[in-house]
C-alpha positions as CSV (number, residue, x, y, z in Angstrom):
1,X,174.3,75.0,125.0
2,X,172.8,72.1,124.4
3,X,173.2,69.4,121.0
4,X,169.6,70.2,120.2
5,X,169.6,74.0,120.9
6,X,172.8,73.9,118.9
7,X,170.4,72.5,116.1
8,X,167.6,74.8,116.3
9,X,169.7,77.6,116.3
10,X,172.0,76.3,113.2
11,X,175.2,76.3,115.2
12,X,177.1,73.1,115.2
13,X,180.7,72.1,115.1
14,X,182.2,72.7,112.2
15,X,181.9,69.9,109.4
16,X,178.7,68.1,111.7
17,X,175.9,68.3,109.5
18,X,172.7,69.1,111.8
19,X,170.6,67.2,109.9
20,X,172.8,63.7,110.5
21,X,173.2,64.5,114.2
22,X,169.2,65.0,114.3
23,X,169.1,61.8,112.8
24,X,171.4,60.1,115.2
25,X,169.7,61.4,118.6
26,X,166.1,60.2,116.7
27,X,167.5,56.6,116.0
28,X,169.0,56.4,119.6
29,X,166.1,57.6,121.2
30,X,164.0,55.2,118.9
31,X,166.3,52.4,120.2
32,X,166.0,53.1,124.0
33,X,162.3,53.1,123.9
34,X,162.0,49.8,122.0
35,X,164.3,48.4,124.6
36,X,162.1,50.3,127.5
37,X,159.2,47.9,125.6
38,X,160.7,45.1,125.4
39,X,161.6,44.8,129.1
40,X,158.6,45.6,129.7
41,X,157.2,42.3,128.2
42,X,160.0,40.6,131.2
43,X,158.6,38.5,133.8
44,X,158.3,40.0,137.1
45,X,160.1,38.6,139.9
46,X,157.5,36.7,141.0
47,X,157.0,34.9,138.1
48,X,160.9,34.6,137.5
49,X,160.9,32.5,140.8
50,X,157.5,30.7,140.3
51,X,159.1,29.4,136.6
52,X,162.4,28.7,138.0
53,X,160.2,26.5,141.1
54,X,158.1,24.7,138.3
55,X,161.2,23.6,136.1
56,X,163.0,22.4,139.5
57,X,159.8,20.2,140.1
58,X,159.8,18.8,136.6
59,X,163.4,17.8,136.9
60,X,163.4,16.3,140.3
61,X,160.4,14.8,139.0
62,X,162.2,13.2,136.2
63,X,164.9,12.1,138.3
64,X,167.7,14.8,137.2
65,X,170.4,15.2,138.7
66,X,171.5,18.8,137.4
67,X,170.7,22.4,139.1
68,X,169.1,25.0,137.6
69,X,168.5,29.1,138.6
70,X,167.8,32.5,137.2
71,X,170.2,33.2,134.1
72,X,169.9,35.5,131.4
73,X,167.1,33.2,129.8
74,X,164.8,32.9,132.2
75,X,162.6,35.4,131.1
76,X,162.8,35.5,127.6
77,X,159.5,34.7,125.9
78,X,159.3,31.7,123.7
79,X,159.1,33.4,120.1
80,X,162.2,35.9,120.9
81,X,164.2,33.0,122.4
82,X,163.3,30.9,119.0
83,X,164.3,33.6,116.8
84,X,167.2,34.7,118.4
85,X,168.4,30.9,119.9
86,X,167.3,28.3,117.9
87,X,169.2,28.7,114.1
88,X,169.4,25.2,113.0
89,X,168.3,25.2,109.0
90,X,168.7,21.5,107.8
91,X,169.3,21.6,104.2
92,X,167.1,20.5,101.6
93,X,166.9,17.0,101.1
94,X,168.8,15.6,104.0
95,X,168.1,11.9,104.5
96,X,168.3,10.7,108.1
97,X,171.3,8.4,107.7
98,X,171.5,5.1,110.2
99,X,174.4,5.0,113.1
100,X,176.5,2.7,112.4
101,X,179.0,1.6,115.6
102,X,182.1,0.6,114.0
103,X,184.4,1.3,117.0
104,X,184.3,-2.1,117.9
105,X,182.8,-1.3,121.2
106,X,179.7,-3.2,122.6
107,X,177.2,-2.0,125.0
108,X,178.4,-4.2,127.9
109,X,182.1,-2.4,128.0
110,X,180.7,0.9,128.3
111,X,181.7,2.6,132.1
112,X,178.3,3.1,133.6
113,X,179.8,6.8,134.4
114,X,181.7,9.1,131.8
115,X,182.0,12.6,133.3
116,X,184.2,14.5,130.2
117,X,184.9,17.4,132.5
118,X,187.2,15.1,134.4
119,X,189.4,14.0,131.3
120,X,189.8,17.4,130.6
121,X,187.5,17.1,127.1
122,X,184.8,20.3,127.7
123,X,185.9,23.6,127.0
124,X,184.2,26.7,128.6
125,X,180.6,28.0,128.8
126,X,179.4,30.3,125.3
127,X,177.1,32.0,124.9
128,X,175.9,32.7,121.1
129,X,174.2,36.6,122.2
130,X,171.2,37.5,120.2
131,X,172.6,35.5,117.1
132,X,171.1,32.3,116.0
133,X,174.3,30.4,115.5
134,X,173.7,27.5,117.4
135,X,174.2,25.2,114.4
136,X,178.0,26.8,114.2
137,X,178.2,26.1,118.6
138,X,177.1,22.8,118.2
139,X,179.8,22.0,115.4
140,X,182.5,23.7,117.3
141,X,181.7,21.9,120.5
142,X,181.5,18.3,118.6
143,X,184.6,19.2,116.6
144,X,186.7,20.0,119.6
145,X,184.7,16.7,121.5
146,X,186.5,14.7,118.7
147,X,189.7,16.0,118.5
148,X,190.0,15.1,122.5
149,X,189.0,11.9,121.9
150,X,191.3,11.4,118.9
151,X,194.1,13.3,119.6
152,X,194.4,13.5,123.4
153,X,194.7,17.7,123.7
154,X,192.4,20.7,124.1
155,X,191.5,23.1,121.3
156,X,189.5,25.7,121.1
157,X,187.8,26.3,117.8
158,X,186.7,29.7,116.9
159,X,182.7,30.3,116.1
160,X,183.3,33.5,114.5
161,X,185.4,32.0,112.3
162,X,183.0,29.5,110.9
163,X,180.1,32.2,110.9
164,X,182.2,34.9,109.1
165,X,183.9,32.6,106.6
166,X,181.6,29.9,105.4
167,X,179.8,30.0,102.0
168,X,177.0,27.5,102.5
169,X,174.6,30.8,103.6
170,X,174.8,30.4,107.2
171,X,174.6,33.0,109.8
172,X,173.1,34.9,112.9
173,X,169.8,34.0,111.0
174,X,170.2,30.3,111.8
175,X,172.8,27.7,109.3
176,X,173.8,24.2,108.8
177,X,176.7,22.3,111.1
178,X,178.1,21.3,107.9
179,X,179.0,24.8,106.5
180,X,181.4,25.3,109.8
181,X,182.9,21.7,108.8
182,X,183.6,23.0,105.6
183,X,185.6,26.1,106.8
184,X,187.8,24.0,108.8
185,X,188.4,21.4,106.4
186,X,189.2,24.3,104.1
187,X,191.7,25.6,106.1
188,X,193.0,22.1,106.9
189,X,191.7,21.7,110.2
190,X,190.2,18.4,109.2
């Protein structure tokens, strides 16, 4: 016998209530068809390839060197990939603040090639999902940047961390670099 002529006819496991299992097949069937509608807003492969050949002629355009093809981006529209990609809240009254160079380096002793992957300073590719955390990506990348640079070794920072922990506000619904900063430093880190 099927779950839902279990439910018409009243018999269910005992302890499932059959209104809470209704409930659960109506939310998951609710779910599959907003997914069904939201691929259906996709690109078709036609224009998957047509974008992916118009961003290839702007960079070689441009004089790029780097490759690009179809990832799990490409055919996101503009508003989801804003809400779900791009988190970055700047706080209220931030004041741009001047770079000052007090390494002691000057622009004629910089290599005219760096590649970090070869000193060993970039850790592996994330991938934030659906939440808009790129402000805590961003400090976790520049955080373990600096401690190569300072320190010589490979760490690997956790995001979740920063994102579950902090108590500036910030989230999957977009946050501040500085709130991750502050979890680390609370925890010594820094």
């Amino acid at each position: 016998m099927t779950a839902l002529n279990s439910l018409q006819h009243g018999r269910m496991r005992a302890g499932v209530d059959p209104l809470r299992a209704l409930t659960i097949v109506l939310v998951v069937t609710l779910a599959l068809l907003i997914l069904a509608t939201a691929h259906a807003e996709r690109l078709t492969p036609e224009q998957e390839t047509a974008r992916i050949a118009s961003v290839r002629a702007r960079i070689e355009a441009e004089g790029r060197t780097f490759r690009v093809g179809p990832n799990s981006l490409t055919d996101i529209p503009w508003d989801e990939f804003k809400e779900h990609y791009l988190g970055l809240r700047l706080p209220e009254g931030l004041q741009s603040q001047p770079i000052i160079n007090d390494h002691g380096v000057g622009d004629g002793d910089l290599p005219s090639l760096w590649d970090w992957r070869e000193e060993g300073g970039i850790g592996g590719i994330r991938h934030q999902g659906a939440c808009g955390s790129c402000w805590c990506f961003s400090a976790a990348g520049a955080f373990e940047g600096a401690i190569m640079i300072a320190e010589g070794f490979e760490v690997d920072i956790s995001e979740q961390h920063a994102l579950s922990c902090n108590t500036g506000g910030s989230g999957c619904g977009g946050g501040w670099m500085g709130d991750a900063y502050d979890v680390w430093q609370s925890y010594g880190a820094i």
